[in-house]
ChimeraX commands (.cxc) that place a marker at each C-alpha (Angstrom):
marker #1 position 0.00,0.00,0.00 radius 0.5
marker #1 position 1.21,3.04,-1.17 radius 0.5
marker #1 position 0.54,6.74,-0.23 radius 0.5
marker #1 position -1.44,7.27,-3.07 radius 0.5
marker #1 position -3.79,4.45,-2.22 radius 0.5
marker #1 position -4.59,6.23,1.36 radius 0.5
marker #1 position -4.23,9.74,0.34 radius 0.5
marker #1 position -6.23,12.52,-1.94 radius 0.5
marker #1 position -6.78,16.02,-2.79 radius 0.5
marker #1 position -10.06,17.11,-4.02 radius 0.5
marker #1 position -10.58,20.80,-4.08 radius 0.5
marker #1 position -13.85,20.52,-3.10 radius 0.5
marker #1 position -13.28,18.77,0.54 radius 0.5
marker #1 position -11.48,20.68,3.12 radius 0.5
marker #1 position -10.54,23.38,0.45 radius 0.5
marker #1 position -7.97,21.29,-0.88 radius 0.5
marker #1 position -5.97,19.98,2.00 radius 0.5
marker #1 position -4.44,16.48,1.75 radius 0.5
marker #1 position -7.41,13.65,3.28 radius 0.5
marker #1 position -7.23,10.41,3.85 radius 0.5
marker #1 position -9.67,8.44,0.96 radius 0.5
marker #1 position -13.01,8.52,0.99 radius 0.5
marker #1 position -13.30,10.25,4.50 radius 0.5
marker #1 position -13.33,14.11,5.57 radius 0.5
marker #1 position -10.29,13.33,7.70 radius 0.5
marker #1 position -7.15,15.72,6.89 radius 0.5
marker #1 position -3.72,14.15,7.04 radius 0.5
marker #1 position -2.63,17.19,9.16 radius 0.5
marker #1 position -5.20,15.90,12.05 radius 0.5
marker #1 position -3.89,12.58,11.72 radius 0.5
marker #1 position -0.64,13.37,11.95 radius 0.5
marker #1 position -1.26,15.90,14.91 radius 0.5
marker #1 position -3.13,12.75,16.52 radius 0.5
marker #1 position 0.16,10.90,16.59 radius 0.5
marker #1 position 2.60,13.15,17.20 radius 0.5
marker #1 position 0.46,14.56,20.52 radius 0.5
marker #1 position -1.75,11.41,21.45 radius 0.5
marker #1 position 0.69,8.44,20.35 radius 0.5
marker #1 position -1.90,6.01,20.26 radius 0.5
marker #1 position -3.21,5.07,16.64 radius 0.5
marker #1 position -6.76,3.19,17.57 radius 0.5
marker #1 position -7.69,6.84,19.29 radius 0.5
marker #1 position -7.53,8.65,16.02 radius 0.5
marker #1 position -10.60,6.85,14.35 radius 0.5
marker #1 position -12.35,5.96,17.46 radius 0.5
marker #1 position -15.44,8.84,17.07 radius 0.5
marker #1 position -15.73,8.27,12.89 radius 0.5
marker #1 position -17.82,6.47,11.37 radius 0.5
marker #1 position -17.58,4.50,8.02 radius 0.5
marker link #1:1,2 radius 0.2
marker link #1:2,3 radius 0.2
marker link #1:3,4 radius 0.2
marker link #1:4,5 radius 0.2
marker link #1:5,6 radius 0.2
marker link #1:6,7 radius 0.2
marker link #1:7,8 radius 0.2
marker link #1:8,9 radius 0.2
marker link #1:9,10 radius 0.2
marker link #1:10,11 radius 0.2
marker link #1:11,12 radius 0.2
marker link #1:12,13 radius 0.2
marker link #1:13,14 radius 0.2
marker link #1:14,15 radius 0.2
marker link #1:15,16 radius 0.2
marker link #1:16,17 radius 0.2
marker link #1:17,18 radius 0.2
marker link #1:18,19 radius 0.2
marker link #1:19,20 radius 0.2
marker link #1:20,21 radius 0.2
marker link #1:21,22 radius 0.2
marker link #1:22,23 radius 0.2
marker link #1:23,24 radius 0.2
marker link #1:24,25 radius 0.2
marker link #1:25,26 radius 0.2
marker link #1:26,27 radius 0.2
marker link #1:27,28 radius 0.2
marker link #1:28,29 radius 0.2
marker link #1:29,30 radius 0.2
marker link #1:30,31 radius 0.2
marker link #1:31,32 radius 0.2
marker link #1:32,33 radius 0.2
marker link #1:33,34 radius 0.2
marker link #1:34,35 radius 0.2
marker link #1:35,36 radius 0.2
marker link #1:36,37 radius 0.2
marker link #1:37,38 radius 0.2
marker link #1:38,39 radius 0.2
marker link #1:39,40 radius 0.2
marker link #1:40,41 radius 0.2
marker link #1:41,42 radius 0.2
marker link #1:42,43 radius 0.2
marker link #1:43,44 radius 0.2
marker link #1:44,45 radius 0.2
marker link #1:45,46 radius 0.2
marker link #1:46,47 radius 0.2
marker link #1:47,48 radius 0.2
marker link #1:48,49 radius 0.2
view
């Protein structure tokens, strides 16, 4: 699995910003997740699918 298949720009979701596919999850607040919280099962706990 490559970048590419987890990660996408549209223009028309969060003006742009790199997202994770298929969700309105930004990379930035993923990455923020992990670099403050640490723990990788908290990050998706309150999205749905």
């Amino acid at each position: 699995m490559t970048r590419q298949d987890c990660i996408t720009i549209d223009p028309d979701v969060l003006a742009g910003k790199p997202i994770v596919k298929r969700t309105r999850i930004s990379v930035e607040f993923v990455l923020d997740l992990l670099g403050g919280a640490g723990r990788r099962s908290r990050c998706f706990a309150n999205t749905t699918t």
